[in-house]
ROSE-4610 file (N, C-alpha, C; in Angstrom, 1 decimal, always signed):
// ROSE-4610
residu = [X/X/X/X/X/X/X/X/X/X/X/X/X/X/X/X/X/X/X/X/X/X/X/X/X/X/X/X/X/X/X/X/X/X/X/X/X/X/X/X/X/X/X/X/X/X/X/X/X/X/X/X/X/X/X/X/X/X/X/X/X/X/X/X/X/X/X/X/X/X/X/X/X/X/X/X/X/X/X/X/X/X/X/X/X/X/X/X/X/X/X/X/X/X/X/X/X/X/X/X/X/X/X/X/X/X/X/X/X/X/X/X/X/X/X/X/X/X/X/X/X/X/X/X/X/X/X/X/X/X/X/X/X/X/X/X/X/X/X/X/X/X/X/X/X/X/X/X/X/X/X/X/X/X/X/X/X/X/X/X/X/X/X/X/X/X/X/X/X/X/X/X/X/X/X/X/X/X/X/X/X/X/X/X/X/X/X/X/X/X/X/X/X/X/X/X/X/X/X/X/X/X/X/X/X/X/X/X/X/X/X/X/X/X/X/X/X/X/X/X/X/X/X/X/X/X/X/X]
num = [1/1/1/2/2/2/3/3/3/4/4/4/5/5/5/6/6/6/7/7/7/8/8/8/9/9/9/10/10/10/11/11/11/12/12/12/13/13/13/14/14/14/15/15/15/16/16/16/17/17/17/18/18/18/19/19/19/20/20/20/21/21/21/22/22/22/23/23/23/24/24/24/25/25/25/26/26/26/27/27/27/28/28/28/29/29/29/30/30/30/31/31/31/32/32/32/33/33/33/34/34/34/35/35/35/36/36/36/37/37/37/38/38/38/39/39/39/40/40/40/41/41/41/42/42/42/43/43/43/44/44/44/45/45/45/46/46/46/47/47/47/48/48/48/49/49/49/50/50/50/51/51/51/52/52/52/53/53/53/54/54/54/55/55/55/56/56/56/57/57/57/58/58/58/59/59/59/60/60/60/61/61/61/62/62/62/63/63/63/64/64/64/65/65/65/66/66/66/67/67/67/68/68/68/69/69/69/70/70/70/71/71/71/72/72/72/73/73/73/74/74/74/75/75/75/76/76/76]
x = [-9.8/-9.0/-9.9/-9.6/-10.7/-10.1/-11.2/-11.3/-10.3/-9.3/-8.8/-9.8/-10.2/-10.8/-9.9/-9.8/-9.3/-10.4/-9.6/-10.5/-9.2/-10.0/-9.2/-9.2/-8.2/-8.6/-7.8/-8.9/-8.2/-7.6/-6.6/-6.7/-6.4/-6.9/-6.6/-6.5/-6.0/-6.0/-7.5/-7.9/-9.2/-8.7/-9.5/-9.3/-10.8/-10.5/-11.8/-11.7/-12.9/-12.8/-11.1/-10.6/-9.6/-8.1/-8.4/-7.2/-7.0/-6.0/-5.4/-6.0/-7.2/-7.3/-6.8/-6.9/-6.7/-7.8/-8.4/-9.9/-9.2/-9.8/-9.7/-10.9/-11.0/-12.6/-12.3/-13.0/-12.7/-14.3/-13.6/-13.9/-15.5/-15.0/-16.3/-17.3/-17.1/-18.3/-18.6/-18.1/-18.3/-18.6/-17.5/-18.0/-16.5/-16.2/-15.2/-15.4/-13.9/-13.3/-12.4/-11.6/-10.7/-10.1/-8.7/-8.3/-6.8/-6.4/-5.3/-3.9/-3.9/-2.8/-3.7/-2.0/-2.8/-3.2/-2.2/-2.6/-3.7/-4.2/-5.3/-6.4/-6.5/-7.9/-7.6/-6.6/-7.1/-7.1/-7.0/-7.9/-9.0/-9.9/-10.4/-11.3/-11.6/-12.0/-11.9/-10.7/-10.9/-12.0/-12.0/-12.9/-14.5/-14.4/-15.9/-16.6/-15.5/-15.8/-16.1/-15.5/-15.6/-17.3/-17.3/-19.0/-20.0/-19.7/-20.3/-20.7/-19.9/-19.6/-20.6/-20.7/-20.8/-22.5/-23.0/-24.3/-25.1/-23.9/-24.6/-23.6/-23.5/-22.2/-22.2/-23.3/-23.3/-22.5/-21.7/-20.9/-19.4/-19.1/-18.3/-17.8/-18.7/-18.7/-17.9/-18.2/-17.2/-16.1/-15.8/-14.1/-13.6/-13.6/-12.9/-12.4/-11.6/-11.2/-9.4/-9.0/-7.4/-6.7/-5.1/-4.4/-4.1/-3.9/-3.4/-1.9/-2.0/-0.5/+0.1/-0.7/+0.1/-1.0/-0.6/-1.5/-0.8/-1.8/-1.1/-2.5/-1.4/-2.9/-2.6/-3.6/-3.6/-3.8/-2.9/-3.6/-3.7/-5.1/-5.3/-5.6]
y = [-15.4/-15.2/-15.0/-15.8/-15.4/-14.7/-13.8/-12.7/-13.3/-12.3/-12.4/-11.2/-11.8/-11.6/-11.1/-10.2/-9.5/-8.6/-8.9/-8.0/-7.7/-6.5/-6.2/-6.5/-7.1/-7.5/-6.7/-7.1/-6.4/-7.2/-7.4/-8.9/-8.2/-8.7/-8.1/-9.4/-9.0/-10.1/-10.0/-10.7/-10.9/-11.7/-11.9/-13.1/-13.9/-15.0/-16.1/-17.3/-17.3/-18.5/-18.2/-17.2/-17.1/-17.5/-17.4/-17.6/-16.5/-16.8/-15.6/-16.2/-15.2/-15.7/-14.3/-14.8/-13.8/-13.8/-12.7/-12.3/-11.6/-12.2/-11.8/-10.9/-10.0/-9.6/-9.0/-9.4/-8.9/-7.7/-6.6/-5.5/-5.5/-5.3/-5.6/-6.5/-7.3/-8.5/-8.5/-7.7/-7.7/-9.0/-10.0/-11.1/-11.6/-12.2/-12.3/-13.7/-14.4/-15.8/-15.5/-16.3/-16.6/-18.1/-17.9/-19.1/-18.6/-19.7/-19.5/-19.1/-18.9/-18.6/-17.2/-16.7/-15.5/-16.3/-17.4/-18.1/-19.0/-19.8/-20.1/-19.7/-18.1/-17.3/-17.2/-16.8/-16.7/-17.6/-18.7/-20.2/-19.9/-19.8/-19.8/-19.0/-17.8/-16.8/-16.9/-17.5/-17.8/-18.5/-20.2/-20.9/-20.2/-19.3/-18.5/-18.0/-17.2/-16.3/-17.2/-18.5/-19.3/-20.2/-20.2/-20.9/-19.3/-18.1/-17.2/-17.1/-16.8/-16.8/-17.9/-19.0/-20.1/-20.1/-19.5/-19.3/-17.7/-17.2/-15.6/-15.2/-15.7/-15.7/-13.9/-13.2/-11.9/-10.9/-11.5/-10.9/-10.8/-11.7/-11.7/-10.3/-10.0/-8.1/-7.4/-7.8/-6.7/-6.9/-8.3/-8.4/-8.1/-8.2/-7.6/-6.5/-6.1/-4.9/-5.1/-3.9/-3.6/-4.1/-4.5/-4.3/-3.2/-2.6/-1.5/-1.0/+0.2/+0.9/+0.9/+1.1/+0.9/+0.9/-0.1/-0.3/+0.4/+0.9/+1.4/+2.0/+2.4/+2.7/+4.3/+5.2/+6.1/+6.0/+7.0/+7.2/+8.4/+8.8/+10.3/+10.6]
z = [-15.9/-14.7/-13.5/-12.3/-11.2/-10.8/-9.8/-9.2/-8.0/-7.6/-6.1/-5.0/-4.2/-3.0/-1.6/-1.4/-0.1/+1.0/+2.7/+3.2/+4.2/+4.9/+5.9/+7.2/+8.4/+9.0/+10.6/+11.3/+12.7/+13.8/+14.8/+15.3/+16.7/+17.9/+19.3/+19.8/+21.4/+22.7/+23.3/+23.7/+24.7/+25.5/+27.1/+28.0/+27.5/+27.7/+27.3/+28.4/+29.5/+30.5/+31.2/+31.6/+32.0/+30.8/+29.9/+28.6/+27.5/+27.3/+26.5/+24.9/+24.1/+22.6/+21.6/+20.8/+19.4/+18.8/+18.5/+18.0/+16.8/+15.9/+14.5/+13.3/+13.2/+12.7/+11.5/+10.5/+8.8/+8.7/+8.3/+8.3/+7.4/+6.2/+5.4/+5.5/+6.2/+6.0/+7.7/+9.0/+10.2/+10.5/+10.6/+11.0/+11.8/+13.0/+13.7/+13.9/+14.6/+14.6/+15.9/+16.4/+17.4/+17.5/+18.2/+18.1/+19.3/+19.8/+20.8/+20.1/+19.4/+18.4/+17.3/+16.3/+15.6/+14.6/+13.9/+13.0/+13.3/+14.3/+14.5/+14.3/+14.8/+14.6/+13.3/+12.3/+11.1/+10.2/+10.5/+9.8/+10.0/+11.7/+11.9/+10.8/+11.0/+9.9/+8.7/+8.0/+6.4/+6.4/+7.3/+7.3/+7.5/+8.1/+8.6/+7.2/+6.9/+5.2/+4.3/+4.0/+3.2/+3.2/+4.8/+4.2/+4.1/+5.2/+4.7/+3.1/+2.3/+0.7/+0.3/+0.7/-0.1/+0.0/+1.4/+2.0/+0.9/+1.6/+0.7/-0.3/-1.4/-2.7/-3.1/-3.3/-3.5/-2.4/-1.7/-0.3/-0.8/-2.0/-2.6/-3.4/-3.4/-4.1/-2.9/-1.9/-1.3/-0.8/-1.4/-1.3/-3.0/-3.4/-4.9/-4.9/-5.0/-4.7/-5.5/-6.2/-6.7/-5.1/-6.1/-4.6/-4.7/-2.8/-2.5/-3.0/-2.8/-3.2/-1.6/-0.5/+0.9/+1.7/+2.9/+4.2/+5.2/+5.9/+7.0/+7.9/+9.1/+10.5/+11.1/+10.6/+11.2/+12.7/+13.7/+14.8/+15.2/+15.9/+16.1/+17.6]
């Protein structure tokens, strides 16, 4: 059975050249994407992680992980 691979990810507004993007940044591997849309930026980033991985395959270790029992966002 292959391993399923998860990360966590954060997504905000930025202005870029006067436009509205979605910045997308996956936590464990500190590596960010964008795209004019939310689903765009995260094509964008699968696609990013995917050659990451493929470049540095031992990166893969820190996406394995159980699924969660619940996600959620502290705020303090």
């Amino acid at each position: 059975m292959e391993e399923k691979l998860s990360c966590n990810i954060s997504i905000h507004e930025e202005e870029m050249d006067g436009e509205k993007v979605f910045v997308v940044e996956c936590e464990e591997l500190g590596i960010s994407d964008f795209g004019t849309t939310i689903s765009e930026a995260t094509e964008n980033l699968k696609k990013g992680i995917s050659l990451l991985l493929k470049s540095v395959p031992e990166k893969k270790e820190l996406l394995v992980k159980p699924e969660p029992l619940m996600v959620t966002r502290l705020f303090l």
